[in-house]
C-alpha positions as CSV (number, residue, x, y, z in Angstrom):
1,X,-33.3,-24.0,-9.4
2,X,-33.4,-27.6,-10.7
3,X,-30.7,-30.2,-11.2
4,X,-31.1,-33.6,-12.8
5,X,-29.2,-36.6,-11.7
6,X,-29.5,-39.6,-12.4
7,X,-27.9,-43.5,-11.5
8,X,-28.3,-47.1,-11.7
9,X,-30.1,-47.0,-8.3
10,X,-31.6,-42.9,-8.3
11,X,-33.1,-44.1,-12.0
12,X,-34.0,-40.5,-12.9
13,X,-34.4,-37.4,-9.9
14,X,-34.6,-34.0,-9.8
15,X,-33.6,-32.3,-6.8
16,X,-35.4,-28.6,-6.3
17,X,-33.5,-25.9,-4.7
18,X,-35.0,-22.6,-3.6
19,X,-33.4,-19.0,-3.0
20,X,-35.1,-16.1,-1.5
21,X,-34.1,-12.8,0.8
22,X,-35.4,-13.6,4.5
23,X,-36.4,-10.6,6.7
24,X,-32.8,-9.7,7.3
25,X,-31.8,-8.8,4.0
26,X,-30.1,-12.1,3.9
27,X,-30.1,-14.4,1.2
28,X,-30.8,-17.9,1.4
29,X,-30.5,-21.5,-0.5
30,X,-32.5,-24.2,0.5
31,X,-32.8,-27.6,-0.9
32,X,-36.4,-28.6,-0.6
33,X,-36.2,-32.5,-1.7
34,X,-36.4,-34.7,-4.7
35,X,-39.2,-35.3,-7.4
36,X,-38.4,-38.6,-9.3
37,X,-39.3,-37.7,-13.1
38,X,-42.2,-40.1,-14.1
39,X,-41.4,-43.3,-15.0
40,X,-43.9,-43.8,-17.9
41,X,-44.0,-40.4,-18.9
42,X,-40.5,-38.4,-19.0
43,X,-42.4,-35.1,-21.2
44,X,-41.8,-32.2,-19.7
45,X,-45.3,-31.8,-19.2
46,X,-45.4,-34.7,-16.4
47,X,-42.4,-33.2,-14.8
48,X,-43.8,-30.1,-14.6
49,X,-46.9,-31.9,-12.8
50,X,-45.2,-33.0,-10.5
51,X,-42.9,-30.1,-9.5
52,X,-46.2,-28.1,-9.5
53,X,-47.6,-30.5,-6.7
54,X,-44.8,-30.9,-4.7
55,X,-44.6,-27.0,-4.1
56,X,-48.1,-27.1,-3.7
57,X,-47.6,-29.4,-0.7
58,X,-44.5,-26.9,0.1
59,X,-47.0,-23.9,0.2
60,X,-44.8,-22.4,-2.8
61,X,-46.7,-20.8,-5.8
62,X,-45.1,-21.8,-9.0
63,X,-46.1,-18.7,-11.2
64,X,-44.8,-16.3,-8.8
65,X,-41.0,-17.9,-10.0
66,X,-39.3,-14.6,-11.0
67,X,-35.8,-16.7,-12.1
68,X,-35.4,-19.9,-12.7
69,X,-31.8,-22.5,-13.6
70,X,-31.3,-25.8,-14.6
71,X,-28.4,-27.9,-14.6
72,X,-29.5,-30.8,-16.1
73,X,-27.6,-34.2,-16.7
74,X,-27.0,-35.9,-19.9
75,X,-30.0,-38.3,-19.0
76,X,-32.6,-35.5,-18.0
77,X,-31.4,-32.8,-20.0
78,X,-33.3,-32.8,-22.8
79,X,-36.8,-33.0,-20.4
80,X,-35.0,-29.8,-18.5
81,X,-34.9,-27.8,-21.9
82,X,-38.2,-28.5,-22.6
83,X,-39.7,-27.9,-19.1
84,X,-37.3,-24.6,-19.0
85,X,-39.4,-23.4,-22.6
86,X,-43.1,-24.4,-21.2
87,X,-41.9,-21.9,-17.8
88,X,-41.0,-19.2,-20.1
89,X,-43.8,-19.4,-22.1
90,X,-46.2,-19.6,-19.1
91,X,-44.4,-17.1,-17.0
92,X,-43.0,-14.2,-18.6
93,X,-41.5,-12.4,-15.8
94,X,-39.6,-15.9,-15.5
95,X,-35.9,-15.5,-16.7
96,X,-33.3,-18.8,-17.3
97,X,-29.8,-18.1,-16.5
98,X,-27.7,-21.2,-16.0
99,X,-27.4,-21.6,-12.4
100,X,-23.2,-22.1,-13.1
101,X,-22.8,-18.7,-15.4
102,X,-20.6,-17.9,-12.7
103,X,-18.0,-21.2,-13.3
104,X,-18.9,-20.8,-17.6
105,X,-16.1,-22.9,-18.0
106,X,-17.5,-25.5,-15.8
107,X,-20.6,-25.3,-18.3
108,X,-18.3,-25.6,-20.9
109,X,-17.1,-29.0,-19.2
110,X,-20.3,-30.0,-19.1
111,X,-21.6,-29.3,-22.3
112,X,-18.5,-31.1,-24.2
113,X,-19.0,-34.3,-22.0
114,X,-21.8,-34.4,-24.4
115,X,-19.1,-35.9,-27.0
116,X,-18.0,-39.6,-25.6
117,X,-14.0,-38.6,-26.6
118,X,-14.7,-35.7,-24.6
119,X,-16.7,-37.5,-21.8
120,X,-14.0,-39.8,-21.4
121,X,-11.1,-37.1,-21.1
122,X,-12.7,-35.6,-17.9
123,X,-13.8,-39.4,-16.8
124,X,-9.3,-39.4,-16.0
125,X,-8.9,-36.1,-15.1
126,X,-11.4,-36.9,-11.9
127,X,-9.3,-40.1,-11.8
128,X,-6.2,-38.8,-11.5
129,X,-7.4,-36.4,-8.8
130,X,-8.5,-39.1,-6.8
131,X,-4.6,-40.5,-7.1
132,X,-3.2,-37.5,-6.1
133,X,-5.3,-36.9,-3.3
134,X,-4.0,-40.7,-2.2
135,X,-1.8,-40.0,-0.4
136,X,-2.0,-43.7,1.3
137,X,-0.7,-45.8,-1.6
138,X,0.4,-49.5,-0.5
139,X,2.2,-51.2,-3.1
140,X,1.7,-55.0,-3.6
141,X,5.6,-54.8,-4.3
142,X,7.6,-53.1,-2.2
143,X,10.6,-53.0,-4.5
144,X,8.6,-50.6,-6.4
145,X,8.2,-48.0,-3.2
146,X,11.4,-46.1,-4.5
147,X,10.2,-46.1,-8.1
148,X,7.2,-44.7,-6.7
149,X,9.0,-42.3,-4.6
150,X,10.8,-40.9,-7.7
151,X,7.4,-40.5,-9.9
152,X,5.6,-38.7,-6.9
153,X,9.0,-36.4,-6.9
154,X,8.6,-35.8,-10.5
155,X,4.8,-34.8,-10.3
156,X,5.4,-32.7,-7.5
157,X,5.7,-29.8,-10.0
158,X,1.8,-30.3,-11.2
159,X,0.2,-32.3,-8.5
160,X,-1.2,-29.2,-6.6
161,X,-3.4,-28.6,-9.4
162,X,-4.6,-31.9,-8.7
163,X,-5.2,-31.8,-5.3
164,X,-6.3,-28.0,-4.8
165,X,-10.1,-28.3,-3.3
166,X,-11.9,-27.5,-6.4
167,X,-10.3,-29.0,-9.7
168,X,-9.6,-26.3,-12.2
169,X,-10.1,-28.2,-15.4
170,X,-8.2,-25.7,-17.7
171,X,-5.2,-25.6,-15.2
172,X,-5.2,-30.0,-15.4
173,X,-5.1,-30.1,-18.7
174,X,-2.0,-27.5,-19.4
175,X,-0.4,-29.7,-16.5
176,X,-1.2,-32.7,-18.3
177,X,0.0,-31.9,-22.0
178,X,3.1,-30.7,-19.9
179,X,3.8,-33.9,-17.6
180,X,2.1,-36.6,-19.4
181,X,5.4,-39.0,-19.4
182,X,5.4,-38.5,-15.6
183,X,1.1,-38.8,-15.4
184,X,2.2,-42.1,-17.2
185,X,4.6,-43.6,-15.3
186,X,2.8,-42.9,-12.3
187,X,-0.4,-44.4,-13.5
188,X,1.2,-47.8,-14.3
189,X,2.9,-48.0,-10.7
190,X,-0.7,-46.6,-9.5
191,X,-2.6,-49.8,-11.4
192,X,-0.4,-52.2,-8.8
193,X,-1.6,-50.4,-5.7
194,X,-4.4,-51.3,-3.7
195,X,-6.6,-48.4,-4.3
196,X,-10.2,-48.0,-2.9
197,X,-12.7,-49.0,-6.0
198,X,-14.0,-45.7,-6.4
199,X,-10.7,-44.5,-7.1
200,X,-9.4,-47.1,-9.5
201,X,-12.6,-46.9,-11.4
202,X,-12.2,-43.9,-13.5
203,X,-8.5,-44.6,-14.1
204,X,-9.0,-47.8,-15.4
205,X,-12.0,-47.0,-17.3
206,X,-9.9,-44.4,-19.6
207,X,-6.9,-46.8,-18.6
208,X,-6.1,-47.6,-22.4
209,X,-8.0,-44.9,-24.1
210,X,-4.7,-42.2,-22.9
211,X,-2.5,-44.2,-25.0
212,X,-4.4,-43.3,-27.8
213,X,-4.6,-40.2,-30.7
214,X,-8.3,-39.5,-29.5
215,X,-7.4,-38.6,-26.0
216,X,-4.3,-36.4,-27.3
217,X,-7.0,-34.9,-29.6
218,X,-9.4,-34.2,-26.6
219,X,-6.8,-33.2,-24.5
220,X,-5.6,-30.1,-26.8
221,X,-9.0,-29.3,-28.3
222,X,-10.5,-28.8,-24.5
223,X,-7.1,-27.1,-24.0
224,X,-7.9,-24.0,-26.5
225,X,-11.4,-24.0,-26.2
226,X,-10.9,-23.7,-22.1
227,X,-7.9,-21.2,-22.2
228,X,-10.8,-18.7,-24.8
229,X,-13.0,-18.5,-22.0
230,X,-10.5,-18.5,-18.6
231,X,-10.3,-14.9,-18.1
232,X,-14.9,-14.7,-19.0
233,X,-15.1,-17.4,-16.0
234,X,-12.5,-15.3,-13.7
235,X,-14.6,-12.5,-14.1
236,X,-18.1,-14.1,-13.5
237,X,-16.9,-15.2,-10.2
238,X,-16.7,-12.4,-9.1
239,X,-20.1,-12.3,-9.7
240,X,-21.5,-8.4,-10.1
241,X,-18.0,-6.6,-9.1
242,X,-16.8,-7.3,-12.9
243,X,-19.8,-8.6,-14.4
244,X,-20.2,-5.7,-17.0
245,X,-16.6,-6.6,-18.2
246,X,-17.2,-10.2,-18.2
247,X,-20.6,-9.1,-20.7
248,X,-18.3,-7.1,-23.2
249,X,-16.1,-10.0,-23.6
250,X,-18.9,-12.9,-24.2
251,X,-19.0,-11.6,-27.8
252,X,-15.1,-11.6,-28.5
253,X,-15.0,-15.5,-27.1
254,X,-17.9,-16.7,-29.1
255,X,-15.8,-15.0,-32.0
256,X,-12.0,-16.7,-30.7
257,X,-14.3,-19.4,-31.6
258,X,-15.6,-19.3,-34.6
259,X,-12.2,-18.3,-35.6
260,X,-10.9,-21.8,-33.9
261,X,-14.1,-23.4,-35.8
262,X,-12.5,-22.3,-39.5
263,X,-9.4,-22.1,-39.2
264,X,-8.2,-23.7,-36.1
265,X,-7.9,-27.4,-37.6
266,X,-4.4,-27.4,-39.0
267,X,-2.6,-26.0,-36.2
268,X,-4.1,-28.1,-33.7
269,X,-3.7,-31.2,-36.2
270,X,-0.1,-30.8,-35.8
271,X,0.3,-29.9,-32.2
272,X,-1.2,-33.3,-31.5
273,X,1.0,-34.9,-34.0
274,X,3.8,-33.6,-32.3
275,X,2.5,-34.3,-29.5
276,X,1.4,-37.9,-29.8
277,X,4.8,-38.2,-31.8
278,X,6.7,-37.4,-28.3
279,X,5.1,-39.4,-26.1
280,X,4.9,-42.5,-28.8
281,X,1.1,-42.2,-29.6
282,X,0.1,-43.9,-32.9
283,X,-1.4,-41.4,-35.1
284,X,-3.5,-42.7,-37.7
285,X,-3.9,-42.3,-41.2
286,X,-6.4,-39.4,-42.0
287,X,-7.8,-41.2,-45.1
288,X,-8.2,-44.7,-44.2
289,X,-11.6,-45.7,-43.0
290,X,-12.2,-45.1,-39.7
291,X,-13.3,-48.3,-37.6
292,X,-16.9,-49.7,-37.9
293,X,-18.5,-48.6,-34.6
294,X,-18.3,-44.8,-36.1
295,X,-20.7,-44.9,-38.5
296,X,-22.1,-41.5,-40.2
297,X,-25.3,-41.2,-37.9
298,X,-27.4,-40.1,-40.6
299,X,-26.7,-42.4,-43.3
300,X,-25.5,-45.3,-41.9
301,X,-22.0,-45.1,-44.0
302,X,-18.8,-46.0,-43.0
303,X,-16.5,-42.4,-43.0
304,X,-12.7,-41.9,-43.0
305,X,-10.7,-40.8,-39.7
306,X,-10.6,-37.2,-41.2
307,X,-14.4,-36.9,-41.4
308,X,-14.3,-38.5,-37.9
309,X,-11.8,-36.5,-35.8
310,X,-12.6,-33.2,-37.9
311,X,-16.5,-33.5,-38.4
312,X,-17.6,-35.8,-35.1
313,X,-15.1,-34.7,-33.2
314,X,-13.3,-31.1,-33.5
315,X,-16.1,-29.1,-35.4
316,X,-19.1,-30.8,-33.3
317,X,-17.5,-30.1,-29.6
318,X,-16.4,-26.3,-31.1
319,X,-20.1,-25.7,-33.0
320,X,-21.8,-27.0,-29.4
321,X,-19.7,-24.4,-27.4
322,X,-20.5,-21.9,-29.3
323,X,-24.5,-22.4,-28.8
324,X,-23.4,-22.8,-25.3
325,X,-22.4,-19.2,-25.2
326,X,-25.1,-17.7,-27.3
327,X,-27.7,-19.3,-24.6
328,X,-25.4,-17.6,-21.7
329,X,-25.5,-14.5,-23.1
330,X,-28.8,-13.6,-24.9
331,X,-29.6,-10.1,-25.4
332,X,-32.1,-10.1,-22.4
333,X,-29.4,-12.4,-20.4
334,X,-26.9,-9.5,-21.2
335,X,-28.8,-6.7,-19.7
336,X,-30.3,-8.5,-17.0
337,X,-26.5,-8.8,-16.0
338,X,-25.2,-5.5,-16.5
339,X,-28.5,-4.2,-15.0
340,X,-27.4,-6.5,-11.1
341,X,-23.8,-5.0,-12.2
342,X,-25.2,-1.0,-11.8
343,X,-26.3,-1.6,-8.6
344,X,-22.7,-3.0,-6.9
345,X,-21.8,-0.5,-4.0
346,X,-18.5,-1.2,-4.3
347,X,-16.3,2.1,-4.6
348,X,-19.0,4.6,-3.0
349,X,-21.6,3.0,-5.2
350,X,-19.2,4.0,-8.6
351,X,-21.2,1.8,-10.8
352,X,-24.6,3.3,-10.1
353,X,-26.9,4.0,-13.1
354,X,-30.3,4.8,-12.6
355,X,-31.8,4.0,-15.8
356,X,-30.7,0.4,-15.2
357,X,-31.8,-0.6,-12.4
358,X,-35.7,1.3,-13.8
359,X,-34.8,-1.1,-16.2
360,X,-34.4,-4.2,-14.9
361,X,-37.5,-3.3,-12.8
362,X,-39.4,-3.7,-16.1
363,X,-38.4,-7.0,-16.5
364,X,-40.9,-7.5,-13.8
365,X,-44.0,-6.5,-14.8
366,X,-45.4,-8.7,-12.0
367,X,-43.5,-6.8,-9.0
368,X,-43.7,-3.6,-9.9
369,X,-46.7,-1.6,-11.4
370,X,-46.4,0.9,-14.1
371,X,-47.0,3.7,-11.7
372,X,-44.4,2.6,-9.5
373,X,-42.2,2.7,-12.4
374,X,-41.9,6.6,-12.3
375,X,-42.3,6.3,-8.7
376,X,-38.7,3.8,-8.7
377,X,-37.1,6.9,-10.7
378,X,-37.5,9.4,-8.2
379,X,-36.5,7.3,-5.3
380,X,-33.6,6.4,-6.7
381,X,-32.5,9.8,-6.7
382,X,-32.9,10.5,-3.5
383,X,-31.4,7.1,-2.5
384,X,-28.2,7.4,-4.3
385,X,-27.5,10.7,-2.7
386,X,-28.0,9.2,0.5
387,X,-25.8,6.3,-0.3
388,X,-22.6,8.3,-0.3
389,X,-23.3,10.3,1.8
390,X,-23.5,8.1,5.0
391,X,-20.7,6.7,6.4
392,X,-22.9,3.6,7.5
393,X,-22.6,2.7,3.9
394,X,-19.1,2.8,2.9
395,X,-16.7,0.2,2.6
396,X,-19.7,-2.1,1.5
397,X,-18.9,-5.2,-1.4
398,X,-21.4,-6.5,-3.3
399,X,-24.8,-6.7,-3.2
400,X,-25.7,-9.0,-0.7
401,X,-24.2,-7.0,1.7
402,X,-25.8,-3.8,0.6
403,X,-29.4,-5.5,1.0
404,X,-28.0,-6.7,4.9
405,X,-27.2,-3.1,5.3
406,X,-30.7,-1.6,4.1
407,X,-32.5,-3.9,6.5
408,X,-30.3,-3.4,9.3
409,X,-30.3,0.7,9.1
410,X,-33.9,0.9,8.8
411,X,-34.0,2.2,5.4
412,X,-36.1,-0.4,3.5
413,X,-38.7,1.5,4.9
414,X,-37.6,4.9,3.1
415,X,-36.2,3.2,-0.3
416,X,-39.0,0.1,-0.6
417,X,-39.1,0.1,-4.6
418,X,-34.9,0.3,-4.5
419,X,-35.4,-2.4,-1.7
420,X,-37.3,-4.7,-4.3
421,X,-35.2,-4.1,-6.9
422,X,-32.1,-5.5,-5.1
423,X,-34.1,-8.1,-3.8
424,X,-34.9,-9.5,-7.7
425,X,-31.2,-9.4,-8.2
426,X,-30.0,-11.2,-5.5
427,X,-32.2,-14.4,-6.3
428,X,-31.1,-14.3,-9.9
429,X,-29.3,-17.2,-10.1
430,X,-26.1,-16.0,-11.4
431,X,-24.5,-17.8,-8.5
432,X,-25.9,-21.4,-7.2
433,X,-23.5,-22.4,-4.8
434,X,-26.6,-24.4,-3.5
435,X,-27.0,-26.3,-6.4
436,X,-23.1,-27.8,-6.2
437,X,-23.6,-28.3,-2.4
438,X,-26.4,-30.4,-2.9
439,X,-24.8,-32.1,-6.0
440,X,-21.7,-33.1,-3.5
441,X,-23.6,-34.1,-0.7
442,X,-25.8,-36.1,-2.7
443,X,-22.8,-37.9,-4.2
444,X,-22.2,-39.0,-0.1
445,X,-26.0,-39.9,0.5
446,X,-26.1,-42.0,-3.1
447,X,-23.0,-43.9,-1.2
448,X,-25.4,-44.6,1.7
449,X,-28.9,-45.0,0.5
450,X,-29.9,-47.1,-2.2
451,X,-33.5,-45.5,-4.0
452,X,-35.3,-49.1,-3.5
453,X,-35.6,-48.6,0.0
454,X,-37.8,-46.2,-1.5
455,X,-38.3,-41.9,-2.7
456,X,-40.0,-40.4,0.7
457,X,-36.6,-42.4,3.1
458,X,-34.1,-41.1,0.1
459,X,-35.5,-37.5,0.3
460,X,-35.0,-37.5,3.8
461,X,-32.2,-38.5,3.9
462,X,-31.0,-35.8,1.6
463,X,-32.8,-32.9,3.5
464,X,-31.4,-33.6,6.8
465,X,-27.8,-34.2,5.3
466,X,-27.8,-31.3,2.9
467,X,-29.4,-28.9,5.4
468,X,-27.7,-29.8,8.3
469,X,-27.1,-26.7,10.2
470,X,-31.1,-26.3,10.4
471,X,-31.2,-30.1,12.1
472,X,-28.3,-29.0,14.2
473,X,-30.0,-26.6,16.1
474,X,-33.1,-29.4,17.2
475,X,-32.5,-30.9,20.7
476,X,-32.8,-34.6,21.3
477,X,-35.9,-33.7,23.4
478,X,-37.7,-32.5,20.4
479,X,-36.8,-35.3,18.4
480,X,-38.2,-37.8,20.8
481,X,-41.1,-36.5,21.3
482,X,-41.7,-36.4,17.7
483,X,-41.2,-40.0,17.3
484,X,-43.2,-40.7,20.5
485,X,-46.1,-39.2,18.9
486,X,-45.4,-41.1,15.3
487,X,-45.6,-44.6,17.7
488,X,-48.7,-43.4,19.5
489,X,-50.5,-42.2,16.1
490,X,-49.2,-45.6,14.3
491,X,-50.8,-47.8,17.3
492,X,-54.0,-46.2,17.3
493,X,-54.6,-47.0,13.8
């Protein structure tokens, strides 16, 4: 799994994360460094040079990938496509699944933040988390600690959305449209507060831009497009207990927004006029030019606000979601889904389907043999049977477990085809929770070490960070010695 970041001081890094089923049955997520994309050469060829070598070093061979996810930044992203198409070309029992299918509406996010208007609206909704979560405000004037007082009182009603441990995007924006006067008033009180940088930064960046018709528009547009795919997302995260339902619905959101693509303009039009006519938002005239710095990409024309808010705005973010969804859910991203879904022991193994899992077997020409093939059919007969038939393997959810459970009651060595086949699904990456630890802690380490003290002290300080409960478990004594023998080997050269 790879994820591009990028900064004024990280330039342009990929960090690599690995996921694999130890001898316990037990998955794991490791994050293995960071490779700093090429500076004279940002192909996807050079980038895949270098990831090639640096699991070289690592011992890791690259062509024995079976899946593989990318979460690429607006910087790198473009290199990430084109390195994700030269795997899948290479390898082709390689399989891309977005390592957030499981939050789609955090790809969603994401894939909008593509569009500046867009960018911008999330740019304050992480501001205004950061607000909430201060609960330390010191006013330069104290008169104004009762106003305060009052405006906290009155966003009391929406401020645990704010400050709930992971922020629910779709959940802030229906609190927003609802409590904007009070978001407001609390925000100018908030800009006379002595708040950390970090915090005032995205407020004031978007600080004038929510008094304007292009954040109502964002705001609502986000707001339907979100709400389509809310119940899709639920489901995914449950990962394989309601994955099969999640796949039937992919193809009535991708429709929901089509329909919101033709015929979805007028309605929302006037919700924001309303909305912007409530909270005393200029709306602009739809026929007059838009301004200068919006010219037609293309041709290098001026274009009215229509063409603008309709055609830049409304029908580029809706078109670019849709894509989204088509690349989530290909034909071969369906079945590899529902295939992890027929192996879920939940319920005394009720969603068992043998021709399924010999299925997604064959998506791995590499792992299995065609003998074995026929050879996976049988034992899956007699492993099912067994299956609910012992009590040892009752009450088990998910698979992860269920692979725990095999290792653990010896019966990897009686089912080793099924044994494989679980193992596959478990490092599909439906699920990265790695990948967003290691974007969060790397947000800390960024805070701490600047890149120009140089790629090999910045990795470092990443792995022993990030992987912390590996460096927890080394004494002092070991540690010592080791730098005892990096003094002796440095003064004998």
């Amino acid at each position: 799994m790879l994820d591009g970041w990028s900064g004024v001081t990280w330039h342009r890094h990929v960090s690599l994360v690995v996921r694999f089923v130890d001898k316990t049955g037990v998955v794991i997520e490791r994050f293995l460094g960071i490779i700093q994309v090429p500076e004279e050469d940002h192909t996807a060829s050079a980038l895949k040079r270098a990831i090639e070598e640096y699991l070289r070093v690592a011992g890791i061979q690259l062509e024995k990938q079976c899946c593989h996810s990318y979460n690429g930044s607006s910087v790198l992203c473009k290199t990430l496509s084109d390195l994700r198409e030269v795997f899948l070309e290479e390898n082709k029992s390689a399989y891309y699944i977005h390592c957030l299918s499981h939050q789609l509406q955090m790809t969603f996010v994401e894939v909008g933040k593509a569009n500046i208007d867009i960018c911008m609206l999330f740019i304050f909704l992480d501001g205004l988390r950061d607000l909430f979560k201060d609960t330390a405000i010191i006013l330069k004037d104290p008169l104004k600690e009762e106003e305060l007082a009052k405006v906290l009182k009155s966003a009391n009603a929406f401020s645990a959305v704010f400050t709930s441990e992971r922020l629910l995007y779709h959940d802030a924006i229906v609190s927003l449209i609802a409590g904007y006067s009070v978001v407001i008033d609390l925000l100018e009180l908030a800009f006379d507060c002595e708040f950390c940088r970090d915090h005032e930064l995205n407020l004031f960046k978007s600080s004038e831009w929510v008094y304007t018709f292009d954040f109502a528009l964002s705001l609502h547009l986000m707001r339907d497009i979100l709400s389509l795919t809310d119940e899709i997302s639920q489901l995914l995260e449950m990962r394989e207990n309601e994955m099969e339902k999640a796949v039937s619905l992919a193809g009535g959101v991708n429709q929901k927004l089509g329909d919101l693509r033709d015929h979805g303009w007028e309605v929302l039009y006037s919700e924001v006029s309303s909305f912007c006519e409530k909270n005393e938002i200029e709306v602009p005239d739809m026929a007059a030019m838009h301004p200068g710095r919006h010219r037609h990409r293309k041709r290098g024309r001026k274009i009215t606000n229509f063409q603008y808010y309709h055609d830049e705005v409304f029908l580029s973010v809706v078109e670019t979601q849709m894509k989204e969804i088509n690349k989530q859910f290909t034909e071969t991203n369906a079945s590899l889904i529902l295939c992890i879904a027929a192996m879920n022991p939940r319920n005394s193994f009720f969603s068992f389907n043998k021709e399924k899992m010999v299925c997604f077997a064959q998506f791995f020409p590499r792992e299995f043999l065609p003998e074995e093939i026929g050879m996976l059919d049988n034992e899956l007969e007699k492993y099912i049977t067994d299956m609910r038939s012992s009590p040892d393997f009752k009450d088990l959810d998910g698979i992860a477990k269920l692979a725990e459970k095999l290792v653990l009651m010896q019966r990897v060595e009686v089912y080793p085809l099924v044994y494989r086949v679980i193992k596959l699904a478990l490092i599909v990456p439906i699920a990265a929770p790695a990948i967003e630890r290691v974007v969060l802690l790397g947000k800390v380490v960024k805070k701490w070490v600047s890149a120009r003290l140089g790629n090999e002290w910045l990795n470092d300080c990443l792995v022993t960070y990030i992987e912390q409960d590996i460096f927890c478990d080394i004494g002092n004594e070991v540690i010592i010695k080791q730098f005892e023998s990096f003094k002796s080997s440095v003064e004998q050269n």
